[in-house]
Steps between C-alpha positions, in 0.01 A plus 500: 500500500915533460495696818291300653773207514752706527349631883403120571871390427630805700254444774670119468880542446530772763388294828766188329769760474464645836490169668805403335677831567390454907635108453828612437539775709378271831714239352829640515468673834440135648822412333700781626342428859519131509645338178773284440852698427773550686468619815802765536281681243178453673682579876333418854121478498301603795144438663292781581526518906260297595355460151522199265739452243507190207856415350587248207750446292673174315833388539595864709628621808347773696453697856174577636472709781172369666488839776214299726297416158338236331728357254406226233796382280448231174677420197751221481899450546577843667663589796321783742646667788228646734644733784298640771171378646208349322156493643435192241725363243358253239708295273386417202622331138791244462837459597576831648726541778424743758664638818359790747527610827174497686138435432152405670367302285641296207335317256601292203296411204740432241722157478914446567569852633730522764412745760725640794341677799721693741229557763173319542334801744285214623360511157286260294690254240279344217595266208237434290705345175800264476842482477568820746771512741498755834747575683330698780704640808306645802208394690157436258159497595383223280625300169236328302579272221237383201725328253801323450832476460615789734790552736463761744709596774425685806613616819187482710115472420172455716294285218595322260224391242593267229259357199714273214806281537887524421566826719729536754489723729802582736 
């Protein structure tokens, strides 16, 4: 019976080990791609053309080119730097400050980031959280607001649809 339990606690350790082993190794390529750290070290990040790209960090600055992508950026307190053209840029986490040249459409889902928009392309604006202030130049196609507490500005939109109270919208 000795070998017995010993192949049962093989067949048992084995699968735990290699899970743990395969843990590691996915978790410190997602650090190297989008952990905190300094960015000097880390250098410019760039979306796939016309893929999709996710970027995070805490308390960091960084440059994303977006290269006509789909760019989502979260975390809190860091400073971003898109250039180029996104197809969609959405803004996530808290208190992140984040300036670009030119997308489609922007959304926001996280609360007090500050977001500056070059060119609108007759693009679509929405805020779904709080505390977020656009400054948008260009022409937009639409801005709709569902919360509070936000202060866009724009240069020129069609619609505007607004749901919640203390926003201003210039």
């Amino acid at each position: 019976y000795g070998w017995v339990i010993a192949v049962v606690a093989l067949g048992i350790l084995l699968p735990m080990i290699g899970s743990v082993v395969a843990h590691f190794a996915t978790s410190s390529r997602s650090r190297s791609s989008f952990g905190s750290g300094a960015t000097a070290a880390n250098g410019p990040t760039a979306v796939p053309q016309g893929g999709e790209l996710r970027v995070g960090g805490n308390s960091e600055g960084r440059t994303v080119a977006c290269n006509d992508g789909k760019l989502t950026l979260y975390g809190y307190n860091s400073d971003y730097l898109i250039t180029g053209h996104c197809v969609s840029l959405t803004v996530g986490g808290y208190g992140n400050t984040v300036k670009m040249q030119s997308a489609d459409n922007l959304e926001s889902t996280g609360y007090n980031n500050t977001v500056i928009v070059n060119a609108c392309n007759n693009g679509n604006l929405t805020l779904s959280s709080y505390g977020i202030k656009f400054n948008v130049t260009g022409h937009c196609a639409s801005l709709a607001i569902s919360s509070y507490d936000n202060n866009v500005v724009v240069d020129s939109v069609d619609t505007i649809n607004v749901s919640g109270y203390d926003n201003a919208i210039t």
